[in-house]
PAKE-827438 format. One record per atom (N, C-alpha, C): x, y, z; atom name; residue in one letter; residue number from 0. Coordinates in steps of 0.001 Angstrom, whole numbers, plus 500000, padded with zeros to 6 digits. Layout:
BEGIN
<rec X="X" Y="Y" Z="Z" atom="CA" type="A" seq="NUM"/>
...
//
This chain:
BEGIN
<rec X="847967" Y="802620" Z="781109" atom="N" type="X" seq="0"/>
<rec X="848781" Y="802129" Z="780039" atom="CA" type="X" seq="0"/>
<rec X="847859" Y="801562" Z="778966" atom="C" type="X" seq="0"/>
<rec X="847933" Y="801771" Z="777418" atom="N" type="X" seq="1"/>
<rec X="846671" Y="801405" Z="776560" atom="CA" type="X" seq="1"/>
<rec X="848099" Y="800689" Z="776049" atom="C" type="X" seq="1"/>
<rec X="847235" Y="799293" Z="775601" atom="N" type="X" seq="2"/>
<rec X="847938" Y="798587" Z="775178" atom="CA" type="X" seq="2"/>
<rec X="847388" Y="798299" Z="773388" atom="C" type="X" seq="2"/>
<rec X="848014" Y="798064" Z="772375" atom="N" type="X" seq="3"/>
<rec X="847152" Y="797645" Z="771204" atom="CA" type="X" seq="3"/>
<rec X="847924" Y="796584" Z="770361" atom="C" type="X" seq="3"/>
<rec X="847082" Y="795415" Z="770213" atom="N" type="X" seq="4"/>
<rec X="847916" Y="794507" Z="769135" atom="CA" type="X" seq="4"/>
<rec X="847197" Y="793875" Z="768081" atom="C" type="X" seq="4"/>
<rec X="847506" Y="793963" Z="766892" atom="N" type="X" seq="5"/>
<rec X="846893" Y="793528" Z="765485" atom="CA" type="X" seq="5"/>
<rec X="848308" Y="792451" Z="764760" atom="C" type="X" seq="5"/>
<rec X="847185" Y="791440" Z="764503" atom="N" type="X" seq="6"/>
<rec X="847999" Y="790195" Z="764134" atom="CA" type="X" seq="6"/>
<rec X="847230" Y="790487" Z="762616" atom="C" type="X" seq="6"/>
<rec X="848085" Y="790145" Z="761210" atom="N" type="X" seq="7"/>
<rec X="847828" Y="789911" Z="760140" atom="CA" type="X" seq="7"/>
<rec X="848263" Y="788951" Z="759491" atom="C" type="X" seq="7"/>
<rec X="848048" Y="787867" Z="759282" atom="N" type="X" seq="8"/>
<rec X="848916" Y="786573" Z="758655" atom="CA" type="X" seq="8"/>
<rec X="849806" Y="786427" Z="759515" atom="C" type="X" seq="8"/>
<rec X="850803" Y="785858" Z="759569" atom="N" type="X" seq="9"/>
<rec X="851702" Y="785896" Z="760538" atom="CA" type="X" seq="9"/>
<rec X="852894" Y="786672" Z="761250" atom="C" type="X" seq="9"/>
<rec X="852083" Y="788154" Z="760497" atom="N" type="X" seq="10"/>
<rec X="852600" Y="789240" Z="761092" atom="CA" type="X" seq="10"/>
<rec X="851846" Y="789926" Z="762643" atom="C" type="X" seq="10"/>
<rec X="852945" Y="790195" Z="763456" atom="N" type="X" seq="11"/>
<rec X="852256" Y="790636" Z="764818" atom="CA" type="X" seq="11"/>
<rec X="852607" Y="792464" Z="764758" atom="C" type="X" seq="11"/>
<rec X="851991" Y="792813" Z="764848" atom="N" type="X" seq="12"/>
<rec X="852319" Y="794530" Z="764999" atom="CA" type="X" seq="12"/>
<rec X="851697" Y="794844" Z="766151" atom="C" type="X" seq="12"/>
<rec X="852481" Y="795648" Z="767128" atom="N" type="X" seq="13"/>
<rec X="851792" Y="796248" Z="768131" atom="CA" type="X" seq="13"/>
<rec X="852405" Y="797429" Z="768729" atom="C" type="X" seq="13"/>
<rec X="851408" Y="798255" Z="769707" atom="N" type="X" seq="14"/>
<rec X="851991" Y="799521" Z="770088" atom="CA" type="X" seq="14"/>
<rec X="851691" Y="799137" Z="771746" atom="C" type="X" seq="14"/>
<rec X="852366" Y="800045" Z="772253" atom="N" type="X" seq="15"/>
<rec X="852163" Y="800293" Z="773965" atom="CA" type="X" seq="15"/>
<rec X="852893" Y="801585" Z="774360" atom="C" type="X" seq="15"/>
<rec X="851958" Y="802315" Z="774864" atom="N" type="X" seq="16"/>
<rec X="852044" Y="803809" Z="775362" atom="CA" type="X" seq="16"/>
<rec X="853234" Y="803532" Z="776471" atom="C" type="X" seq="16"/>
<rec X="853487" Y="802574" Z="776812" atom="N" type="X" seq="17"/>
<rec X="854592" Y="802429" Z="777883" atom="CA" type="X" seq="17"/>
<rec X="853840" Y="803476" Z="779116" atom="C" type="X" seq="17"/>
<rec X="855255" Y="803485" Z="780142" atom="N" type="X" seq="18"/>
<rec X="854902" Y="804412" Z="781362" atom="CA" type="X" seq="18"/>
<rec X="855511" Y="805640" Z="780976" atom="C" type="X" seq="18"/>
<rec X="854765" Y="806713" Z="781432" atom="N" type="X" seq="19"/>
<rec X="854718" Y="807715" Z="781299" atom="CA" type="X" seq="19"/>
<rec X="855700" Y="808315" Z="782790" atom="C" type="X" seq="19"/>
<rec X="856472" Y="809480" Z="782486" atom="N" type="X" seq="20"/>
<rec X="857280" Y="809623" Z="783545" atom="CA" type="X" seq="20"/>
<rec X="856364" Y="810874" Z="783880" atom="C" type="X" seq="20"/>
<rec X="856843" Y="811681" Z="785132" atom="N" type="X" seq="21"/>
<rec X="855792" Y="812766" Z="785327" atom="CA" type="X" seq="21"/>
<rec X="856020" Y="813664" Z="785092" atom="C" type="X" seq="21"/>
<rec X="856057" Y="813727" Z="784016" atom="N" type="X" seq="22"/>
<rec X="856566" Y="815045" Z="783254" atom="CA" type="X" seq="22"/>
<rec X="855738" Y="814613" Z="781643" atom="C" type="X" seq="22"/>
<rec X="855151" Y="813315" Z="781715" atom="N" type="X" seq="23"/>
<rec X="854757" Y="812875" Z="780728" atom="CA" type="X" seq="23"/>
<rec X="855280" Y="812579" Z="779409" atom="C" type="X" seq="23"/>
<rec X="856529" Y="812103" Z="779652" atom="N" type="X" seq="24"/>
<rec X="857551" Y="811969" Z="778176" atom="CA" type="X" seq="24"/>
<rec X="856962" Y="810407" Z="778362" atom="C" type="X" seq="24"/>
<rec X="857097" Y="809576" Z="777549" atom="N" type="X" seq="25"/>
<rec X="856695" Y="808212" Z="777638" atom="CA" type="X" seq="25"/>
<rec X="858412" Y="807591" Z="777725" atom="C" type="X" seq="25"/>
<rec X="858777" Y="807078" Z="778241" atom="N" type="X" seq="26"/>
<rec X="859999" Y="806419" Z="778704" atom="CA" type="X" seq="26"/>
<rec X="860430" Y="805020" Z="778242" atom="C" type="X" seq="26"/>
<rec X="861400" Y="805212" Z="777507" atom="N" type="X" seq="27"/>
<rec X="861621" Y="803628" Z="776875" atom="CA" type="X" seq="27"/>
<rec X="863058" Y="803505" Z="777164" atom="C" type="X" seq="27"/>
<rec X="863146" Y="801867" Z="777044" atom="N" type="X" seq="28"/>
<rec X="864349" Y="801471" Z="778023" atom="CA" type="X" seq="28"/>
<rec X="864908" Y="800331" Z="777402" atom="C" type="X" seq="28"/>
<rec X="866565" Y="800211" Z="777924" atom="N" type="X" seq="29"/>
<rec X="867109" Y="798701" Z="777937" atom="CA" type="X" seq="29"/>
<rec X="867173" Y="798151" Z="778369" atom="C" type="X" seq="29"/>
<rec X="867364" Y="796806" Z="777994" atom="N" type="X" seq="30"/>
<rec X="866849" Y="795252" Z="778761" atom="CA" type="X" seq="30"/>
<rec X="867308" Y="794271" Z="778847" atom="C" type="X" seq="30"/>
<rec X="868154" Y="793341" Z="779452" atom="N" type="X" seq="31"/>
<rec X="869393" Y="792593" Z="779191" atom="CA" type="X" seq="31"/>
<rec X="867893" Y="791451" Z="779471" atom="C" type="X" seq="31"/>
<rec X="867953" Y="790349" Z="778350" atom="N" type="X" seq="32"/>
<rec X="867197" Y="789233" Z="779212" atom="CA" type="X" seq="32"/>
<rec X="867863" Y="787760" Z="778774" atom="C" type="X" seq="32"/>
<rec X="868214" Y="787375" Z="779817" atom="N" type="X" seq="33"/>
<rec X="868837" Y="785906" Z="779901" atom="CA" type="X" seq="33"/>
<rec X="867859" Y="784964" Z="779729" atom="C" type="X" seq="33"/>
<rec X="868894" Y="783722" Z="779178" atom="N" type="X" seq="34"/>
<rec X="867646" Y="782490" Z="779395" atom="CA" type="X" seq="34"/>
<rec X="868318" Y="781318" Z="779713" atom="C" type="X" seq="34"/>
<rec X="867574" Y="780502" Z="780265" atom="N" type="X" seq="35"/>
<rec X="868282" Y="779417" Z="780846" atom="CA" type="X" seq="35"/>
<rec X="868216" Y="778041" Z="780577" atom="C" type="X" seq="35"/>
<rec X="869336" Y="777128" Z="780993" atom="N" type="X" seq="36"/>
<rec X="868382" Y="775528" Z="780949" atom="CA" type="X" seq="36"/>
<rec X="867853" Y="775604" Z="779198" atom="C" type="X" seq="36"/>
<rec X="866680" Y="775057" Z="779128" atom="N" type="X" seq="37"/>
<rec X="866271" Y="774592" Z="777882" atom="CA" type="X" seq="37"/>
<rec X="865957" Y="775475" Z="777061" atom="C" type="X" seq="37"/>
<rec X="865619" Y="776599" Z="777835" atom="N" type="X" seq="38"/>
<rec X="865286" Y="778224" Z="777212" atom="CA" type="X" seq="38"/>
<rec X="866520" Y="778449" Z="776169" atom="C" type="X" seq="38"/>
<rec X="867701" Y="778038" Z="776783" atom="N" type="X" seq="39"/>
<rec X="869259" Y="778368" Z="775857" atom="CA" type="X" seq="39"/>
<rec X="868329" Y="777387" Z="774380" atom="C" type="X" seq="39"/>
<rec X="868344" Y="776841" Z="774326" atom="N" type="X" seq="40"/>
<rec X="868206" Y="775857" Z="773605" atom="CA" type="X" seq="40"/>
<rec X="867041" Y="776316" Z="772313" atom="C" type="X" seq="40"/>
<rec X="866147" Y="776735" Z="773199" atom="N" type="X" seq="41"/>
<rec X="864629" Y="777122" Z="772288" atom="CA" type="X" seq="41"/>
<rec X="865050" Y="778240" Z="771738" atom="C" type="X" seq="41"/>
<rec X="865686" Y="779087" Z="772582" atom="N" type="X" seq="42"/>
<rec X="866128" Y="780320" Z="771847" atom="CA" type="X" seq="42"/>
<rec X="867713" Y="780981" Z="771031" atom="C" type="X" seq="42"/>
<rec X="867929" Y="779859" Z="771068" atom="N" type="X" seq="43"/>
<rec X="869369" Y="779189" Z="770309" atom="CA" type="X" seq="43"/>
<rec X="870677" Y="780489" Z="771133" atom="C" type="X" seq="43"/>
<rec X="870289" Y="781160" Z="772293" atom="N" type="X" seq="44"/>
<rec X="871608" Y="782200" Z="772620" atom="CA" type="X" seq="44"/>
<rec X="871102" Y="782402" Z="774005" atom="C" type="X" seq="44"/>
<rec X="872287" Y="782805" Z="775148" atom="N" type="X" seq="45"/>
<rec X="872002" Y="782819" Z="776420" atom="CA" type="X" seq="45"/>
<rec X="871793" Y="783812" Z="777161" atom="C" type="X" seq="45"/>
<rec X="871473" Y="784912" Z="776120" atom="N" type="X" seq="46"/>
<rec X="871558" Y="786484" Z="776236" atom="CA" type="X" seq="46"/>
<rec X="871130" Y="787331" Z="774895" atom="C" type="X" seq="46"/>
<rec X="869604" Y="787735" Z="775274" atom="N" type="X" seq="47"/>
<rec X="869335" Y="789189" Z="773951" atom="CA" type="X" seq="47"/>
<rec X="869164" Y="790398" Z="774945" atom="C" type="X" seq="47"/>
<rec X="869724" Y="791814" Z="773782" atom="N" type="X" seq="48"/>
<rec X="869610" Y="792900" Z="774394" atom="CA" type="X" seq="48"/>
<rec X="868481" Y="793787" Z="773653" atom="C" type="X" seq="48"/>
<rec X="867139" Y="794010" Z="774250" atom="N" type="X" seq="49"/>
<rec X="866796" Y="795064" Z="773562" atom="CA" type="X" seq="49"/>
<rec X="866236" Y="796900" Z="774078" atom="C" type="X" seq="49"/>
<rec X="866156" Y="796815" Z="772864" atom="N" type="X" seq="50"/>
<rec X="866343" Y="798619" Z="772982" atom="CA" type="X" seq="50"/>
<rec X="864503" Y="798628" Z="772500" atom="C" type="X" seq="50"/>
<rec X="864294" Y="800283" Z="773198" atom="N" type="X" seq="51"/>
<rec X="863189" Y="800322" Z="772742" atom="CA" type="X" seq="51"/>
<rec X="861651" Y="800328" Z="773798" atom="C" type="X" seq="51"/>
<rec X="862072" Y="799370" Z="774685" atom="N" type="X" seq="52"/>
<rec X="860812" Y="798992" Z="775677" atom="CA" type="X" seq="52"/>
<rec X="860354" Y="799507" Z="776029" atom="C" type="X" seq="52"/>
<rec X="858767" Y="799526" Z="776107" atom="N" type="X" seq="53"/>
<rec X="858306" Y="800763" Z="777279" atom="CA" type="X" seq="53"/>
<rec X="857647" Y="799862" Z="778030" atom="C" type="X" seq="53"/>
<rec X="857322" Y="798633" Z="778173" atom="N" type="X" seq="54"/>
<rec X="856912" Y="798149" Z="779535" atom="CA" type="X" seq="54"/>
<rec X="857428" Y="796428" Z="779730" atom="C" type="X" seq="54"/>
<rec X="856889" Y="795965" Z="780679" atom="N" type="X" seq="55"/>
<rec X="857469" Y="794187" Z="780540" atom="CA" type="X" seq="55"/>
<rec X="856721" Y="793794" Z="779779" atom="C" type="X" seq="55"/>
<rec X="855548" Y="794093" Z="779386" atom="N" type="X" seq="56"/>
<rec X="854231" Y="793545" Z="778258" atom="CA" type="X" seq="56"/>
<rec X="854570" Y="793853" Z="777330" atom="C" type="X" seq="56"/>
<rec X="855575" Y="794639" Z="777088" atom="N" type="X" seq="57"/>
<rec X="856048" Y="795386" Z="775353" atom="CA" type="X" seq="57"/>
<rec X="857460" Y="794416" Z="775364" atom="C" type="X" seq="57"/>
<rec X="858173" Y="793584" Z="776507" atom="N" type="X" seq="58"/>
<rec X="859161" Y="792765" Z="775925" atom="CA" type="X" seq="58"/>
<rec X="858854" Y="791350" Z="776420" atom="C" type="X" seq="58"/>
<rec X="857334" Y="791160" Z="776753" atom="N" type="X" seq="59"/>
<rec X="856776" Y="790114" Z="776524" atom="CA" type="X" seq="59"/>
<rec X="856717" Y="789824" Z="775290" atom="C" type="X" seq="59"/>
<rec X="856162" Y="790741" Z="774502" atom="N" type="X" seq="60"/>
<rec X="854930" Y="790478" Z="773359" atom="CA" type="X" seq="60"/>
<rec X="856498" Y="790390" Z="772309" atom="C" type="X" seq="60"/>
<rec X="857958" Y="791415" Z="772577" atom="N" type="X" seq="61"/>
<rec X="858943" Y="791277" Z="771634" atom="CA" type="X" seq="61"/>
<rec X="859744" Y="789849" Z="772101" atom="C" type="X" seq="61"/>
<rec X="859648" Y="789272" Z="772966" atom="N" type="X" seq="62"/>
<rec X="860376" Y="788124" Z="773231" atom="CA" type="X" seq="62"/>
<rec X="859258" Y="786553" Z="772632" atom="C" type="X" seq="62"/>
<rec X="858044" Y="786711" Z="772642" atom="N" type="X" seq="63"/>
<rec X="857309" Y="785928" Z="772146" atom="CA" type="X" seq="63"/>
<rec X="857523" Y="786237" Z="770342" atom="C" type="X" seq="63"/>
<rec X="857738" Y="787114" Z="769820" atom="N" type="X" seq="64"/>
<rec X="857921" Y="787242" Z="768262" atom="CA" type="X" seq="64"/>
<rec X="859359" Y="786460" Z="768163" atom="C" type="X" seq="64"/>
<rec X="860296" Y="787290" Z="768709" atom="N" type="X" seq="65"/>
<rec X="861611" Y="786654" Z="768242" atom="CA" type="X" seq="65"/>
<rec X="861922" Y="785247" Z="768472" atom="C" type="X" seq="65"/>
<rec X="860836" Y="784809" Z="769501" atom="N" type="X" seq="66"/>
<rec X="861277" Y="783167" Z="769702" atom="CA" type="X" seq="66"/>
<rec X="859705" Y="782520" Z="769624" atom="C" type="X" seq="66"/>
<rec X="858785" Y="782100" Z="768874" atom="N" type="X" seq="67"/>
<rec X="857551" Y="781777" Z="769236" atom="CA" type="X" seq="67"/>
<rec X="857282" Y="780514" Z="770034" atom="C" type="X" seq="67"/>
<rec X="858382" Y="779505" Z="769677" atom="N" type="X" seq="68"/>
<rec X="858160" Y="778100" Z="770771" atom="CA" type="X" seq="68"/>
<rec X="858478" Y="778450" Z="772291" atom="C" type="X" seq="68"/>
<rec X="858674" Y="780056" Z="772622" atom="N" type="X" seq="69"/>
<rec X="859127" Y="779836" Z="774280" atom="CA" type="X" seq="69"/>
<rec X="857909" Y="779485" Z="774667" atom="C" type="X" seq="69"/>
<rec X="856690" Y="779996" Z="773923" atom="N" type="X" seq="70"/>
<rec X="855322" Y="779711" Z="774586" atom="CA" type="X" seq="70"/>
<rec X="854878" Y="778117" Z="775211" atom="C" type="X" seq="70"/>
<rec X="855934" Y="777397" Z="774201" atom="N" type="X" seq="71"/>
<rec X="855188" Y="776170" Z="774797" atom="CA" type="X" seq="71"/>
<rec X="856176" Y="775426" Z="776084" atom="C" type="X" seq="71"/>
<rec X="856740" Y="776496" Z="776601" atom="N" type="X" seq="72"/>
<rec X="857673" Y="775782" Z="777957" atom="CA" type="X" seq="72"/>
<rec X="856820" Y="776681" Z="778854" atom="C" type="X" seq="72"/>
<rec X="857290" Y="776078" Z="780400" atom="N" type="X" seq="73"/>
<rec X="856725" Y="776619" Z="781573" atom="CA" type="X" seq="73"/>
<rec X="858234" Y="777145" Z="781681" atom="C" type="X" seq="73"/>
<rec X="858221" Y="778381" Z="782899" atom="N" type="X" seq="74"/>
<rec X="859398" Y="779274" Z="783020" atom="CA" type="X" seq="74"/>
<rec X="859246" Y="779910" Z="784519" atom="C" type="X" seq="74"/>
<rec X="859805" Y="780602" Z="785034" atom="N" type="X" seq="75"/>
<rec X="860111" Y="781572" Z="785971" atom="CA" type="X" seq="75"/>
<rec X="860433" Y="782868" Z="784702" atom="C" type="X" seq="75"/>
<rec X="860087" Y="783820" Z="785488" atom="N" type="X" seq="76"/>
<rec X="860971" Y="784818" Z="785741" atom="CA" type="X" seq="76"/>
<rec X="861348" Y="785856" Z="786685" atom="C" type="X" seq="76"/>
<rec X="862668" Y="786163" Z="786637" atom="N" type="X" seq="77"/>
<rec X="863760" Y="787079" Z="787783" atom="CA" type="X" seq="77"/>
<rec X="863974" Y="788526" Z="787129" atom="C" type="X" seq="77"/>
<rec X="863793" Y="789564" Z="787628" atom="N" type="X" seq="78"/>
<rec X="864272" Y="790754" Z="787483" atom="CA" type="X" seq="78"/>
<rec X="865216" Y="790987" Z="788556" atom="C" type="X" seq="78"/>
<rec X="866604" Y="791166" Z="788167" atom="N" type="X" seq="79"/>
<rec X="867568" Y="791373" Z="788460" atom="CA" type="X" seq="79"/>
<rec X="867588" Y="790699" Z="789971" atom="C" type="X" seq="79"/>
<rec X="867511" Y="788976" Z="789352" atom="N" type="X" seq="80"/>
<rec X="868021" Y="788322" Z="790499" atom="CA" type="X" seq="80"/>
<rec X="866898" Y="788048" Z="791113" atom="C" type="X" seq="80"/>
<rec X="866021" Y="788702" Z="791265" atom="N" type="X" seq="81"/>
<rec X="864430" Y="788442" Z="792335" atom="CA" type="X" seq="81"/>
<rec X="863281" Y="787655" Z="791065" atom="C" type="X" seq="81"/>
<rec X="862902" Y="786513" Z="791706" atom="N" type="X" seq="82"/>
<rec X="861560" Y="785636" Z="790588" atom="CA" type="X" seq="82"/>
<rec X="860498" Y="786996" Z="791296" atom="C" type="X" seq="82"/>
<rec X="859936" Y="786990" Z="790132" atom="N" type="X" seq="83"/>
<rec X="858623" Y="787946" Z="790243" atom="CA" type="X" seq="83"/>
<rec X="857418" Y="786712" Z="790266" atom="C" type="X" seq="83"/>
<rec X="856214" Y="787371" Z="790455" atom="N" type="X" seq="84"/>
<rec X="855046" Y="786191" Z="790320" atom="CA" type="X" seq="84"/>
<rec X="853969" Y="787346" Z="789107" atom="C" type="X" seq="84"/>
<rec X="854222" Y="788544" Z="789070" atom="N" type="X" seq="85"/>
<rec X="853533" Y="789311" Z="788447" atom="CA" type="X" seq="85"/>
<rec X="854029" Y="789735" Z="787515" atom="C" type="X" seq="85"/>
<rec X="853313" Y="791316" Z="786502" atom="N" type="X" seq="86"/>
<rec X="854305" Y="791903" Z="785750" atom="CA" type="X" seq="86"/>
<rec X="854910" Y="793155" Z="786215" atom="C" type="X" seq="86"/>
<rec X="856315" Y="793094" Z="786517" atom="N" type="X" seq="87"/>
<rec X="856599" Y="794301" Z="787436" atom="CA" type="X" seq="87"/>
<rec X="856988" Y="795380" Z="786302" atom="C" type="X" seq="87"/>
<rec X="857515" Y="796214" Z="787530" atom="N" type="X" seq="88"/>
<rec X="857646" Y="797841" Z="786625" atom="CA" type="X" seq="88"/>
<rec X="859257" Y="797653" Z="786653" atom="C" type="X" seq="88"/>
<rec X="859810" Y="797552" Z="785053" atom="N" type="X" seq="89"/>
<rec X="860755" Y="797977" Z="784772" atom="CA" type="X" seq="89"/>
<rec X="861637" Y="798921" Z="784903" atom="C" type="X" seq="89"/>
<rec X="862834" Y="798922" Z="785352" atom="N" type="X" seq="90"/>
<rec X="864143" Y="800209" Z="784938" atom="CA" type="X" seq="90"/>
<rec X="864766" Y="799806" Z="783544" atom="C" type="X" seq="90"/>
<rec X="865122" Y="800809" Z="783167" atom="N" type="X" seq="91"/>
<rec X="866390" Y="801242" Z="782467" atom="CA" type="X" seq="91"/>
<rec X="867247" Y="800266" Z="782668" atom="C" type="X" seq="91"/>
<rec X="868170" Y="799413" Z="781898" atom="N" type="X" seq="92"/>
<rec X="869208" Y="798453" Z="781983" atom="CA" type="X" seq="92"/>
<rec X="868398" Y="797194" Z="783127" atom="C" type="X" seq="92"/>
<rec X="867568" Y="796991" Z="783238" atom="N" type="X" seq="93"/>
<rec X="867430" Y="796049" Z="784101" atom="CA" type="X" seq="93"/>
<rec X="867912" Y="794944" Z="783825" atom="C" type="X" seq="93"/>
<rec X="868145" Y="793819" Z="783881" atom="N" type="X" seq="94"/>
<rec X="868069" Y="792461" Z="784072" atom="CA" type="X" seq="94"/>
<rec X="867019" Y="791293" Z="784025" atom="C" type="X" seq="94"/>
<rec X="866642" Y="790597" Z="782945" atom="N" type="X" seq="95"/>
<rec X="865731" Y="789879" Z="783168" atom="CA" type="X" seq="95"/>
<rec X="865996" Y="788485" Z="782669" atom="C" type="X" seq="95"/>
<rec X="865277" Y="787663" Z="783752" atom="N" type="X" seq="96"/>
<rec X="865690" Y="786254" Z="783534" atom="CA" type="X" seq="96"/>
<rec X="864546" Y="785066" Z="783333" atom="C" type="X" seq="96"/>
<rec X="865010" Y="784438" Z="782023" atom="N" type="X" seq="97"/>
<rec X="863935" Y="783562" Z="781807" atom="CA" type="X" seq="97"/>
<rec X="864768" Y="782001" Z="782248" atom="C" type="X" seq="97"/>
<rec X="863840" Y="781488" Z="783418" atom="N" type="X" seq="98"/>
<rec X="864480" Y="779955" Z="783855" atom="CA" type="X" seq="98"/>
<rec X="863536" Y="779249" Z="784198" atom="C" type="X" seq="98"/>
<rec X="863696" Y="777723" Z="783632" atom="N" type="X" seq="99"/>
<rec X="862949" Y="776684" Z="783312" atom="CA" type="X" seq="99"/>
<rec X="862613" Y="776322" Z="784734" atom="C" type="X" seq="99"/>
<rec X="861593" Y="775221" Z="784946" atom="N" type="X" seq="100"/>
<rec X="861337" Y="775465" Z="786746" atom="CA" type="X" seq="100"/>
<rec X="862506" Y="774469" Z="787164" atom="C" type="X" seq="100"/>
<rec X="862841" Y="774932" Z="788541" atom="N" type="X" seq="101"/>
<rec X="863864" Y="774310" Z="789346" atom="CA" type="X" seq="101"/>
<rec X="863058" Y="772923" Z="789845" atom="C" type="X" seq="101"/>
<rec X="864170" Y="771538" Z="789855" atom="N" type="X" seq="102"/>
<rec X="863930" Y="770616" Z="790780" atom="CA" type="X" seq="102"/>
<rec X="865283" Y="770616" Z="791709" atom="C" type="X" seq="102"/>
<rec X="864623" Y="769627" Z="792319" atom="N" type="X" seq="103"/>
<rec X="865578" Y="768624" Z="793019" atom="CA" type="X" seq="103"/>
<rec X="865229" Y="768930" Z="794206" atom="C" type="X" seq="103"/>
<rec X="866245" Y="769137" Z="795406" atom="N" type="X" seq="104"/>
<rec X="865539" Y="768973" Z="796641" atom="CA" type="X" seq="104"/>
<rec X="866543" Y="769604" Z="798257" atom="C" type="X" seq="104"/>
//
């Protein structure tokens, strides 16, 4: 996966070859991603949908543009229900969830 990003003033532009299916079409996808707790808050809505993705690093890099203060919270995230610890491999319509860390006991 070649990844490329050029920042100009406070413009971010970037590309990502995404995953390639084997047939070699490059595969782009939709993405339901929730947010939670204080996340609602930073990102003023409890639900964006986007179109377009070709990897979780390509709706990393679009979820860090559309909201730039998520950077300064700590978070989880869940793909469809499961916390990941890595960056996993996306489907089509998946589910993704951004949530602030859990307490209590």
């Amino acid at each position: 996966m070649k990844h490329i990003e050029l920042q100009v003033n406070n413009c971010r532009l970037y590309h990502d070859e995404g995953i390639k299916s084997r047939h070699g079409k490059n595969i782009v996808m939709e993405i339901n991603v929730l947010f939670f707790g204080v996340l609602t808050e930073v990102t003023g809505t409890h639900r964006k949908h986007y179109r377009g993705i070709r990897s979780f690093s390509d709706l990393k890099y679009r979820i860090r543009d559309d909201f730039p203060g998520i950077e300064n919270y700590n978070f989880r995230i869940a793909v469809n229900n499961r916390i990941v610890n890595e960056d996993p491999v996306l489907n089509d319509n998946d589910e993704v969830a951004y949530m602030p860390p859990f307490t209590g006991g």
